[in-house]
C-alpha positions in Angstrom: 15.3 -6.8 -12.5 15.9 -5.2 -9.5 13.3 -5.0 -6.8 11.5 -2.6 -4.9 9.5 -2.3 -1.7 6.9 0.6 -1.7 5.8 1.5 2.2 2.4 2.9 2.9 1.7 4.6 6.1 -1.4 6.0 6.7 -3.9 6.5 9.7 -7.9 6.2 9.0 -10.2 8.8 10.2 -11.1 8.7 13.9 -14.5 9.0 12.7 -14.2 5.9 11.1 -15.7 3.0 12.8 -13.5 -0.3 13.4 -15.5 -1.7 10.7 -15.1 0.7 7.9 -11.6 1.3 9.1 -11.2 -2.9 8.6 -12.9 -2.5 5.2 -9.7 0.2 4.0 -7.3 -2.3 5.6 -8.8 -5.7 3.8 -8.8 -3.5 0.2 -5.1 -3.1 0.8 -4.1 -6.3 1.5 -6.7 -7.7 -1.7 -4.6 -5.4 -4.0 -2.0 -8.2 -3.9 -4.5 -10.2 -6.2 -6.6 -7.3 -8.1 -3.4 -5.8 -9.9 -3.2 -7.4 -13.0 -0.9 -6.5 -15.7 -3.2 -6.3 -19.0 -1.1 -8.0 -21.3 -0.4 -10.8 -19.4 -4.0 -10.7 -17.3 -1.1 -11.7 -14.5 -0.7 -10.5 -10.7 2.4 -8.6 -10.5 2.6 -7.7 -7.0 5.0 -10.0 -5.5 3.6 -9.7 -1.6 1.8 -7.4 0.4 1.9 -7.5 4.1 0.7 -5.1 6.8 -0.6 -4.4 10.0 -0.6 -1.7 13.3 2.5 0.1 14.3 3.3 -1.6 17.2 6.2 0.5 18.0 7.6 1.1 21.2 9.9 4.2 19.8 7.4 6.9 19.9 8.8 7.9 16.3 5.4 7.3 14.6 4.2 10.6 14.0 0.5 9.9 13.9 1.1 6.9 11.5 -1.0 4.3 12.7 -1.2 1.6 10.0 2.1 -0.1 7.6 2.1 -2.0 4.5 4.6 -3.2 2.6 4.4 -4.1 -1.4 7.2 -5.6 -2.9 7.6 -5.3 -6.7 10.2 -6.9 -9.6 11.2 -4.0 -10.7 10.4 -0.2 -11.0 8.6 -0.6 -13.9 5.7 -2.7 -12.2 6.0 -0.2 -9.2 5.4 2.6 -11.7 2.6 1.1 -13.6 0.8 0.1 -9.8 0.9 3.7 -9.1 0.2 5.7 -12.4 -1.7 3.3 -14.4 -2.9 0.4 -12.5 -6.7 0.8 -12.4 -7.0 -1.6 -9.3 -4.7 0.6 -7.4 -6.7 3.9 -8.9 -9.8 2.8 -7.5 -8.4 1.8 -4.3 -7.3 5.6 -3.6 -10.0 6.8 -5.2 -12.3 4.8 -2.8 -10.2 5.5 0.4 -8.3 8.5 0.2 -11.0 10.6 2.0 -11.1 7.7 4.8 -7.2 8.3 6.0 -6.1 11.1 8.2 -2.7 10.4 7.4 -0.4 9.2 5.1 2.5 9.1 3.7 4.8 6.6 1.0 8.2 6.3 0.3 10.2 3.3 -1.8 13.4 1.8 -1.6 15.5 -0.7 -3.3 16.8 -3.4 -0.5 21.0 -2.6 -0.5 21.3 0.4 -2.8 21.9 3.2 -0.1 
């Protein structure tokens, strides 16, 4: 299998206080253990890591906020984001918290 990394960008609301801004952050990260495959009842996501740009570069465009989930294959990546109800839920929930976002995927070497 070959892996891939699927990068979320996204900025909360400024209305948003740090609290509920914290609460779309920590439902992120817990998506690491709440994606369950349902024939194996398993966690598929192999890691999930973000955090604040903290980029000197100025490249950001409004992107405030990166994480990082690294998958097996494509096939898990597809199921996470068409079928996974965890995942579902989590944009469902949060979508109309963010400002910004944006996702893009890559497979580490394959250019």
């Amino acid at each position: 299998m070959v892996p891939i990394r699927h990068v979320v960008l996204f900025t909360p609301k400024p209305e948003l206080s740090a609290a509920e801004a914290q609460n779309v952050f920590d439902d992120m990260l817990a998506l690491k253990d709440r994606c369950v495959k349902p024939d194996t009842k398993q966690a598929y996501i192999q890691s999930l890591v973000g955090g604040k740009d903290n980029s000197p570069e100025g490249m950001q465009q409004g992107l405030t906020h990166i994480f990082i989930v690294e998958f097996a294959s494509a096939e898990d990546r597809d199921y996470y984001v068409n079928m996974d109800p965890a995942h579902r839920a989590f944009v469902e929930k949060h979508a109309p918290s963010l400002a910004k976002a944006q996702v893009v995927d890559f497979t580490p070497g394959v250019f």
